[in-house]
BAKEMI-36113 format. One record per residue (C-alpha): residue in one letter; x, y, z. Coordinates in steps of 0.05 Angstrom, whole numbers, padded with zeros to 5 digits, always signed. Layout:
<atoms>
aXYZ...
</atoms>
This chain:
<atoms>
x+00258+00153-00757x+00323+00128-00762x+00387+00156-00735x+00460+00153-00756x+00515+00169-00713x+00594+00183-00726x+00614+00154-00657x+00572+00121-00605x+00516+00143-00572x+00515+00145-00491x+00447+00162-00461x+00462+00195-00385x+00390+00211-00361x+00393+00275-00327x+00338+00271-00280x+00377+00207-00238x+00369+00195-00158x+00444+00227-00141x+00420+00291-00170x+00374+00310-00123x+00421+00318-00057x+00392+00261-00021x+00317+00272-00042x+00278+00238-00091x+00225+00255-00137x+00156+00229-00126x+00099+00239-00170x+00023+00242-00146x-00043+00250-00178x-00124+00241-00158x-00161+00201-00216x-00223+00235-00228x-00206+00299-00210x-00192+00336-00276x-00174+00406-00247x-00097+00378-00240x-00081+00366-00314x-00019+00322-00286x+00010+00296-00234x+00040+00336-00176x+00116+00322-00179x+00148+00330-00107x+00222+00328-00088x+00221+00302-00023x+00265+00259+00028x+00256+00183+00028x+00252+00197+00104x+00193+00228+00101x+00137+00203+00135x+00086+00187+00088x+00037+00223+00142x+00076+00280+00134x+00073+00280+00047x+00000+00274+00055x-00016+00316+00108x+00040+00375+00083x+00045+00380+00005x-00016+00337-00017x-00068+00370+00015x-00041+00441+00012x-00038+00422-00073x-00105+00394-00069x-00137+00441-00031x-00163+00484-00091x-00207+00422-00115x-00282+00437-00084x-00277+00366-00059x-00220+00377-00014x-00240+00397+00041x-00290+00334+00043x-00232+00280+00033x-00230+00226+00085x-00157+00213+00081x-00159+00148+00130x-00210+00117+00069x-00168+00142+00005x-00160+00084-00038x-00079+00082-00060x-00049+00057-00122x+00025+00050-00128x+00060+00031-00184x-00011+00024-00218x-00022-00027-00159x-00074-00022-00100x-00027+00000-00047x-00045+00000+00033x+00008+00049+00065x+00031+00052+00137x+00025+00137+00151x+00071+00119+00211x+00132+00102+00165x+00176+00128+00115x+00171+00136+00042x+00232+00093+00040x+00191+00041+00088x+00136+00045+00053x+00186+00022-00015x+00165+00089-00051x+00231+00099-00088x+00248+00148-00138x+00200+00171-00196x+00142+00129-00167x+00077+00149-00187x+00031+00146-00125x-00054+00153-00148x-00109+00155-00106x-00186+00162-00109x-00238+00182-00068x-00306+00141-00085x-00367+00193-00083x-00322+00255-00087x-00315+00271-00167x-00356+00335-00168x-00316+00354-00228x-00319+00295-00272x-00386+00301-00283x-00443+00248-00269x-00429+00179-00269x-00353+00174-00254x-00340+00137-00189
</atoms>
């Protein structure tokens, strides 16, 4: 639909880095599991060791899946970006280039107890 306007338009997203105090919003969601309608959205230091995000937030938001408690996090396969990602735990989110709004996925072959059979 087209719009008309008396003066010009300016867009200023509100949702921008500098609004967030030094943190940075990062989203994160585990294909095949359908119990998590979207992805998690975490506000969290670039500092942060990516140890610590999976470890801390991840796994305490995850842990209501029944395949939780079985997730090998050392074989999680990572997508960042919609890209197979292999993080270093030992470093930063900022290290790691996981910037603000990035989407981070991840799977876990053989644990989909929720999407029914065949999904892998």
């Amino acid at each position: 639909m087209a719009v008309t306007s008396t003066r010009d338009y300016v867009g200023v997203p509100a949702d921008v880095v500098s609004h967030y105090h030094g943190n940075q919003l990062v989203y994160v969601s585990w294909d095949h599991h359908l119990m998590f309608a979207a992805p998690f959205i975490l506000c969290v230091s670039p500092d942060m060791l990516l140890a610590d995000l999976v470890h801390g937030p991840i796994a305490q938001l995850v842990q209501a899946d029944p395949d939780a408690a079985r997730i090998d996090w050392p074989r999680v396969e990572w997508l960042k970006r919609g890209q197979p990602f292999r993080p270093d735990f030992s470093r930063s989110l900022a290290e790691n280039d996981i910037t603000h709004k990035d989407q981070l996925r991840f799977r876990t072959p053989g644990l989909n107890s929720l999407c029914g059979n065949g999904v892998s």
